[in-house]
N, C-alpha and C positions, 0 to 999 in steps of 0.2 A: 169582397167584391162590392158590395154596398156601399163603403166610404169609396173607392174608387170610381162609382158612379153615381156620385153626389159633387167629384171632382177634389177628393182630399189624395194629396202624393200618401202614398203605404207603401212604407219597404218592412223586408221579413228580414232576419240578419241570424247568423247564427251563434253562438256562444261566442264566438273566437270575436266575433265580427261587432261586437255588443260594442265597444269604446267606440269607435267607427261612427255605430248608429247613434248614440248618443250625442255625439259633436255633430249629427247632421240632424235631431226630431226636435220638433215641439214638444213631444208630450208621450209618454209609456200610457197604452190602456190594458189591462188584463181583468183577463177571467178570475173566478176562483169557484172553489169548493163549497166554502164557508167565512162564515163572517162572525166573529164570536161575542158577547156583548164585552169586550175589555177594545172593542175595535179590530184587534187579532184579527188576521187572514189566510186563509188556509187556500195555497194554492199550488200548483204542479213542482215539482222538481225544476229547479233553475230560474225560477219566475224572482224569487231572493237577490239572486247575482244581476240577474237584469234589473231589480229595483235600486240597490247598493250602487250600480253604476247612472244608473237616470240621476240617482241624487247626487251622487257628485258632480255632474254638469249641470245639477239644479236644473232639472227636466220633472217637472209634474207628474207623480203617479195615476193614473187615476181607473180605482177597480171597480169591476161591472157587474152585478150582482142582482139577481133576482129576489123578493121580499121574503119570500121561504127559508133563501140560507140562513139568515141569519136565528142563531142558537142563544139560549140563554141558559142562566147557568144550571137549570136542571136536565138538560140533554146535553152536555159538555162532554163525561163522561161517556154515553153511549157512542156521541159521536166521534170521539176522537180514537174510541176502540175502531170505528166502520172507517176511516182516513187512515188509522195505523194499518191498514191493509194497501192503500197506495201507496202511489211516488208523489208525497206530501210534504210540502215544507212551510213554517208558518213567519209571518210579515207582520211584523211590531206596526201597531195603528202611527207609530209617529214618521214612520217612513213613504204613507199612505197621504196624498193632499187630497181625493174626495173620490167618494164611493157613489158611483149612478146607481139607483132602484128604478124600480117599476113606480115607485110611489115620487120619489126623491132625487133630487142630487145633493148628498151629507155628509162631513163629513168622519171619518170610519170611529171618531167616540161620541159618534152620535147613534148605536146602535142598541141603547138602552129603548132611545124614541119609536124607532122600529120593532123592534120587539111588543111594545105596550098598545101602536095602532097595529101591529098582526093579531095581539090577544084579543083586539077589538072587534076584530071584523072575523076571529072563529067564532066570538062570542054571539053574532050578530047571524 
């Protein structure tokens, strides 16, 4: 509702309906899970087939992430055991054009950078 009342057109479309939407958006924004430092994205079931199809109408990814997901490589492991419990699929960083933060917009094999000013500011 917010981008709609800011005046941006948002349509919701459903799997079937994804080529459709794609010949008609600017631009795919999604959620995700997690952010892993190789870029890697961890995000819902289906979110893959909607990336695969934006890119081939060469439609801009661009995922939304809060500074916390992102993982580095010594919580990979735990993490991917607590994800292997959902409906998780993972998003190769080169399929990804830029990742919004709280701190940033970077982007997704810039998640070494993120990781280093999060250790910064638990340090702080």
């Amino acid at each position: 509702n917010s981008f709609i009342d800011r005046g941006y057109s948002v349509q919701y479309t459903t799997m079937k309906g994804s080529s459709w939407g794609c010949r008609h958006s600017a631009v795919l924004i999604l959620g995700c899970s997690a952010i892993f430092a190789n870029g890697a994205v961890a995000a819902q079931k289906g979110a893959l087939a909607a990336v695969m199809c934006a890119n081939r109408f060469n439609i801009p990814v661009i995922v939304v992430a809060e500074h916390f997901k992102f993982i580095d490589k010594g919580h990979v492991n735990q993490r991917v055991a607590l994800l292997g419990r959902q409906n998780i699929e993972f998003i190769q960083s080169d399929l990804v054009t830029a990742v919004v933060t709280d701190l940033r917009v970077l982007g997704p094999t810039s998640a070494p950078a993120v990781l280093k000013a999060k250790a910064l500011t638990d340090l702080a």
